[in-house]
N, C-alpha and C positions, 0 to 999 in steps of 0.2 A: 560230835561235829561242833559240838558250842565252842568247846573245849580249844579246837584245832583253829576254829575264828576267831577266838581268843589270841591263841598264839601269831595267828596271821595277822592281827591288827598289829602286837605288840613290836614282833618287828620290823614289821613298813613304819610305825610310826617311829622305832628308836631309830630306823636310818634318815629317816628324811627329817624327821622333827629336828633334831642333829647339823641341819646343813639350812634347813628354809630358811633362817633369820642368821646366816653369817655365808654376807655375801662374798668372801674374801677369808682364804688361811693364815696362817701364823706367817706366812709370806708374802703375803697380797696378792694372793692370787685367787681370782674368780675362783667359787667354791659352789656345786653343786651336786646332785643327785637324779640320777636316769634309772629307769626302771623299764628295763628289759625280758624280751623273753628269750629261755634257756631251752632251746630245741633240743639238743647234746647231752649224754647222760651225768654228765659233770662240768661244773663250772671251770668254767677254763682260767689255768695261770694267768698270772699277771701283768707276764710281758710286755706283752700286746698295749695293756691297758698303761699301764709305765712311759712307756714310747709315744701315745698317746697323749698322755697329760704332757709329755714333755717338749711338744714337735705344736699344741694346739696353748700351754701355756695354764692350764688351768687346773687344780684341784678336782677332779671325778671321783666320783662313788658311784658305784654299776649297780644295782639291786638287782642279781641273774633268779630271774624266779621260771621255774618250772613250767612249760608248757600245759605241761596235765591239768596245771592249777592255777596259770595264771588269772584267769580272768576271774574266777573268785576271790583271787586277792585283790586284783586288780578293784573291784566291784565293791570289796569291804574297805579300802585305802580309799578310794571316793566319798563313801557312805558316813566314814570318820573323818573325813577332810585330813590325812596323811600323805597325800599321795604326791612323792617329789616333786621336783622344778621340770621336768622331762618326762613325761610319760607316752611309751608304744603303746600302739591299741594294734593286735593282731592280724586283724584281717577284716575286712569291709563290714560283714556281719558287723563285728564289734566296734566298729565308729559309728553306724545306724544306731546303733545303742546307745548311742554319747550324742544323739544330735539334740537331744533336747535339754539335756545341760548344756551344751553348747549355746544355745539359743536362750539358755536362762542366764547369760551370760558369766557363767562359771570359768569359762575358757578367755586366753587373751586371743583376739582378732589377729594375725602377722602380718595380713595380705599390705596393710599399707606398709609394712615397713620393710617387705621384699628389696623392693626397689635399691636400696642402699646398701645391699651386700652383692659384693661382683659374680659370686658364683650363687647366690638361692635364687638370684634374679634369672640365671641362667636356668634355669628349672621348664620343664615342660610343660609348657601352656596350657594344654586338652588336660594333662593327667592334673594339672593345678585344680583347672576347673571343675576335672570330675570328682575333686575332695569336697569341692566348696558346699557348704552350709545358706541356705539362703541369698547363694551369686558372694558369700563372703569365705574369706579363708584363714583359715585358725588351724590348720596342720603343713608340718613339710611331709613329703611320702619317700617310699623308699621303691623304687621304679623295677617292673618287673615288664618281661617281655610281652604281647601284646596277644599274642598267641603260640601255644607250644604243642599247638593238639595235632596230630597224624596218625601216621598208622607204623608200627615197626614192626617187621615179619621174618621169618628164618629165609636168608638169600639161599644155603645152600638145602633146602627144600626146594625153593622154587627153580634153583639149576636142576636139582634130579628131576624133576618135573615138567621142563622144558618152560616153566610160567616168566613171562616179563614183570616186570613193577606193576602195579596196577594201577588205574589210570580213572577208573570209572567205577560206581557204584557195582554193576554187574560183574567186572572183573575183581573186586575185593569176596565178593559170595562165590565168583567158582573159587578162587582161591582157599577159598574157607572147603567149600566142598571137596575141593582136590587134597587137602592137608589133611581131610578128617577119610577119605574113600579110596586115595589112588596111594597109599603106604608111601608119604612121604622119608619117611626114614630106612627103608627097603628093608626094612628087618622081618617082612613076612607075615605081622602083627599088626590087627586092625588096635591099637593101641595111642592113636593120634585124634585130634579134632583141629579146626579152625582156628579161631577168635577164643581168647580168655579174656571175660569180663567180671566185674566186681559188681555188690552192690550201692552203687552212686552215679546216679543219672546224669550228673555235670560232669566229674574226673574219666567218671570210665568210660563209655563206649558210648553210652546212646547220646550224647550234648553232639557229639562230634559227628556221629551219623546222621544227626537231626540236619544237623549245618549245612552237609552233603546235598541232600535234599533240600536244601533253601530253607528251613523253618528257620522264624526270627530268634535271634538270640533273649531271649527272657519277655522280653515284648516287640510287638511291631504294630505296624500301622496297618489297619484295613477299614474299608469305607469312613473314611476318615479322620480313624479316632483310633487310640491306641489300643491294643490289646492282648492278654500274656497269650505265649507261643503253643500253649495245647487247643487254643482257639484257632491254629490255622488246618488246614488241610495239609500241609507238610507236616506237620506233628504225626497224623496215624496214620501219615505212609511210612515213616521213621518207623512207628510201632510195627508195622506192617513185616518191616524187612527184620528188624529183630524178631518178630511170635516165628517167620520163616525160617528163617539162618538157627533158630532153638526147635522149631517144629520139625527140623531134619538132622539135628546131632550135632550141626555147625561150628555148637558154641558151647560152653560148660552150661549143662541143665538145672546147675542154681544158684546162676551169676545174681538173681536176686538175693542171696542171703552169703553171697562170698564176699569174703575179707578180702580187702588191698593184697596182704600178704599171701593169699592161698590162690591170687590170680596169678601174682607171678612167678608163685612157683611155678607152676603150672608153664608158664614160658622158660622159665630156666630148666627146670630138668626135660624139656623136651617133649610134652606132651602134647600143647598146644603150639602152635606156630605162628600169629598175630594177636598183637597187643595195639588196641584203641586208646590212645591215649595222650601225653606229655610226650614228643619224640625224645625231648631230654633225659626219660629215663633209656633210654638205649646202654648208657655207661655204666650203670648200675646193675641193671637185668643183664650184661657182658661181661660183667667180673664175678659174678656166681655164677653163669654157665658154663665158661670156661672150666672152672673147676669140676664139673661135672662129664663135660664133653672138650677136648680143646680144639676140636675140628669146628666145633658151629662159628656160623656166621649172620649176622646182623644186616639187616638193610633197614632204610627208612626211607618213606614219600609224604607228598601232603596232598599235593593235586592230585583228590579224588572227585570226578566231576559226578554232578546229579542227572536226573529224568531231565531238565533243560539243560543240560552240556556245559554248564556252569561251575566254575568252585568257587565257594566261599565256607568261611570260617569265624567257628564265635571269637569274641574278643573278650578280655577280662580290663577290667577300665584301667589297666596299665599300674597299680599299686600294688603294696602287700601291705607293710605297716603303715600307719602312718603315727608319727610323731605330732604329742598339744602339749601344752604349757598351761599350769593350774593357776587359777587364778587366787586360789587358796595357800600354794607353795613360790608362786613368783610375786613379790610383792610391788614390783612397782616397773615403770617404765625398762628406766637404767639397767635393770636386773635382766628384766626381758631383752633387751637388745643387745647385752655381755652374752647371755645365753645361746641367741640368732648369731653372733660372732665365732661362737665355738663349732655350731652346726655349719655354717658359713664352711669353715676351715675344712669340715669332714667331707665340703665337696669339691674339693680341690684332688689334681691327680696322685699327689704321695701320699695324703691323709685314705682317699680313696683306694688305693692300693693296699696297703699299712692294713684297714680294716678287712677288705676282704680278701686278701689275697697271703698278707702275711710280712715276714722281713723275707726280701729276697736275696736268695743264695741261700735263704734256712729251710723257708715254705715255699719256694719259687724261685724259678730262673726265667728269663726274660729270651725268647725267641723270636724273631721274627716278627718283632716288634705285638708281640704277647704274652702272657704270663702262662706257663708251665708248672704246674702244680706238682710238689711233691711229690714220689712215689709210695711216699709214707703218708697211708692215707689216716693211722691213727694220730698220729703226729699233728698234724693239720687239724683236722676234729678236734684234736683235747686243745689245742693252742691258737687256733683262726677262726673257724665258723662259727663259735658264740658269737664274735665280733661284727659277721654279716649284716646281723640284724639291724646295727647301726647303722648301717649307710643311707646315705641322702641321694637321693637322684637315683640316674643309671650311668651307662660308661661314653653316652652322648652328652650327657649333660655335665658329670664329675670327671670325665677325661681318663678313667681306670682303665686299667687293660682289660680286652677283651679273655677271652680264655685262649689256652693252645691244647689241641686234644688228640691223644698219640692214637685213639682208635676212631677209625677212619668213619665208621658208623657216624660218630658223635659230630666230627667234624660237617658233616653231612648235614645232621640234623640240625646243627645251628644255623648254616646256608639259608632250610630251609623255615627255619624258626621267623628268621630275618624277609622270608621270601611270603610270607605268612601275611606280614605286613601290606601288603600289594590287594587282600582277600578279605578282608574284618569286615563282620558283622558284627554291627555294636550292638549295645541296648541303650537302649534311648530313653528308660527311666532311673538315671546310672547317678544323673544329678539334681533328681527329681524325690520326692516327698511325697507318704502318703500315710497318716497317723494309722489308719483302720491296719496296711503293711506293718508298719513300726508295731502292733499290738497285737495282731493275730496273724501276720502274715507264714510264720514258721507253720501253725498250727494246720492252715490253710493250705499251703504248698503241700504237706502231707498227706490232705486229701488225695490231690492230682498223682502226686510218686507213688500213690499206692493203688490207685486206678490205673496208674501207666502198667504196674510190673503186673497188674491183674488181667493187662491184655493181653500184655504180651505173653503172658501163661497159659492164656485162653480160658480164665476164668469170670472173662468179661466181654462182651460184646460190644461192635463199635454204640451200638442203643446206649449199653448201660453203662459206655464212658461218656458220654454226650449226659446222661444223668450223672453222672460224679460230676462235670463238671456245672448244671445247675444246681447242683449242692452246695458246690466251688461258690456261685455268684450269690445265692443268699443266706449263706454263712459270713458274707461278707465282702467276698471277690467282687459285686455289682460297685460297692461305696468304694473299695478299690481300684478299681477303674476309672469313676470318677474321679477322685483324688488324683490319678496320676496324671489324665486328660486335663484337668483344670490345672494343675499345675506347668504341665507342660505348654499348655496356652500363653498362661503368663511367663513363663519363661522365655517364649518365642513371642513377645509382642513387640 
């Protein structure tokens, strides 16, 4: 491991040590280094990136590191002060973890100098704010949909079956009931179930169940102070309808210890018939079933109302990456605002295009006034979607095409992806601070996920969740509460 740290320091530092102190190439042209993350099994060609320097005017150097490994690279490029003029932080998790360099003033501040560029000024308000550091802003984000959670289910099941969409908590469980008991597939063979779930309380089933039923996305407020969402009474009726829907065969019997990958099989070869989750994956779980059956068919819905006749749905604070600038690799003003000028450019609609969508007529053709993707979907992969990662904004805010999508599922689901909007439960400690969170909060939260999956198993009584969770409060969760409440104070004064 020394070994591999070793190796990992030596090449983040030979790229970026290489480019910090020459602001400008053998050209004069703006010279820098971004360090990205490489979801995709292989670093993508050039192309892309070619087109890119030449369309935006500047010298780039992409550091594509690894998914698996970024953030240990990421974390030893800090640790050594190597870490480019550009650096992605992955996902919320990991900027919580940079907030207190942030605040050590290691990062530069951008929020004043928004203003001056015609499209970062153009940037979404709310999702600014939900980056911001102390009401300050030191990243641009890369905008994601606001909510994608529903429910996708086998239509032609629910035609042999005589079932409509479902509409309501109690028609999503006969459905499950009917898929797993009345031989949706008529083959004669009790060889069906309901609901395929995973084990992950937010992606897979139970965040979105919870929603159904009103429980507050992450925190809410009750008698007048904040509070995390397994403190409500909508949390163990969630539990409630899951230990039920598992307590009668509903659902795969151990969606606690299943893999992402082993739930959808489970929907693609036709075992299981609803998936809780992303409706966006509709296109993905459609292109290996097909393969397997070509007759199945795909529905999605979102409006699942609860016990008060209501729908609502959690919300994700609208980022994924977000993009800082080191105060150790950007030296000086000048440098920073050449820098904001390139990312500037990346939210514009051709640069915007260009990165995620591709050259069009190579990666794309332009439809009805949206982009059509490939039907060469390796093509794309090895040549386009490293480059997503880059984008700034979303397609409200950088002008890019929306998608155009030939199976009618998917087109569906983005309707209601977009209709999703109209329904958000937020969490309302999304720009809020809490040191005791920042230091034990994982370790913490584990307690709770593992009291959750111990009810719902019936290895735990509603008693001895109500004691997990004042285990929860002084292990730490009391000072946690505090910290969010006071914070939240001041932030609303």
């Amino acid at each position: 491991m020394s070994l591999a740290l070793l190796l990992g320091v030596g090449g983040l530092a030979g790229c970026s040590g290489s480019n910090a102190s020459n602001k400008v190439d053998s050209n004069g042209k703006p010279s820098f280094t971004i360090m990205a993350n490489l979801y995709t099994p292989e670093i993508p060609s050039d192309k892309i990136e070619k087109l890119l320097e030449e369309k935006t005017g500047v010298d780039l150097t992409i550091q594509w590191t690894p998914d698996t490994s970024y953030e240990e690279k990421l974390n030893t490029a800090f640790a050594t002060e190597t870490l480019p003029e550009a650096v992605f932080l992955k996902n919320q998790t990991t900027f919580i973890q940079f907030k207190e360099a942030i605040r050590d003033d290691q990062f530069w501040e951008i929020g004043p100098y928004l203003s001056e560029y015609p499209n970062l000024s153009k940037l979404n308000e709310q999702i600014i704010e939900n980056t911001a550091v102390d009401g300050k802003i030191y990243s641009l984000y890369q905008g994601r949909p606001l909510s994608r959670q529903g429910l996708i289910y086998r239509k032609d099941w629910a035609e042999n079956l005589g079932l409509e969409a479902p509409t309501s908590i109690d028609d999503v469980y006969e459905m499950a009931r009917a898929f797993t008991e009345d031989d949706p597939d008529g083959n004669g063979k009790d060889d069906t179930f309901g609901i395929t779930d995973r084990a992950d309380l937010s992606y897979g089933a139970f965040k979105t169940v919870a929603s159904w039923f009103g429980t507050p996305n992450g925190w809410g407020e009750k008698d007048g102070q904040l509070l995390p969402e397994f403190m409500f009474e909508e949390y163990i009726d969630s539990m409630d309808y899951l230990k039920k829907l598992r307590d009668k065969g509903y659902i795969n019997q151990d969606f606690p210890v299943t893999s992402k990958e082993d739930q959808q099989a489970f929907f693609k070869n036709g075992t299981a018939g609803m998936y809780i989750g992303s409706m966006a994956d509709v296109v993905s779980l459609h292109k290996d079933a097909v393969t397997l059956n070509p007759d199945i068919e795909f529905d999605v819905q979102n409006k699942i109302t609860g016990p008060n006749g209501e729908y609502g749905i959690w919300a994700i604070p609208g980022y994924g990456n977000v993009v800082l600038f080191p105060k150790s690799a950007v030296k000086s003003e000048e440098q920073l605002k050449e820098i904001l000028g390139f990312f500037d450019k990346l939210a514009t609609p051709e640069i915007a295009n260009l990165i995620f969508w591709g050259i069009e007529g190579e990666h794309y053709t332009v439809q009805e006034g949206r982009a059509l993707a490939s039907e060469d979907t390796d093509l794309t992969t090895r040549e386009v979607k490293p480059y997503q990662s880059l984008e700034v904004g979303e397609p409200k805010t950088n002008g890019r095409y929306e998608g155009l999508f030939t199976l009618p599922a998917k087109e569906k689901a983005e309707k209601l992806i977009e209709d999703n909007e109209n329904y958000l439960i937020h969490d309302p400690t999304v720009p809020l601070d809490s040191a005791t969170s920042a230091e034990r909060g994982e370790l913490l939260n584990q307690k709770i996920n593992d009291a959750t999956y111990q009810y719902i198993l019936g290895d735990l009584d509603k008693a001895g969740f109500k004691n997990a969770i004042e285990d929860w409060k002084k292990s730490g969760g009391d000072d946690i509460i505090k910290e969010f409440n006071d914070a939240y104070q001041k932030l609303n004064k």
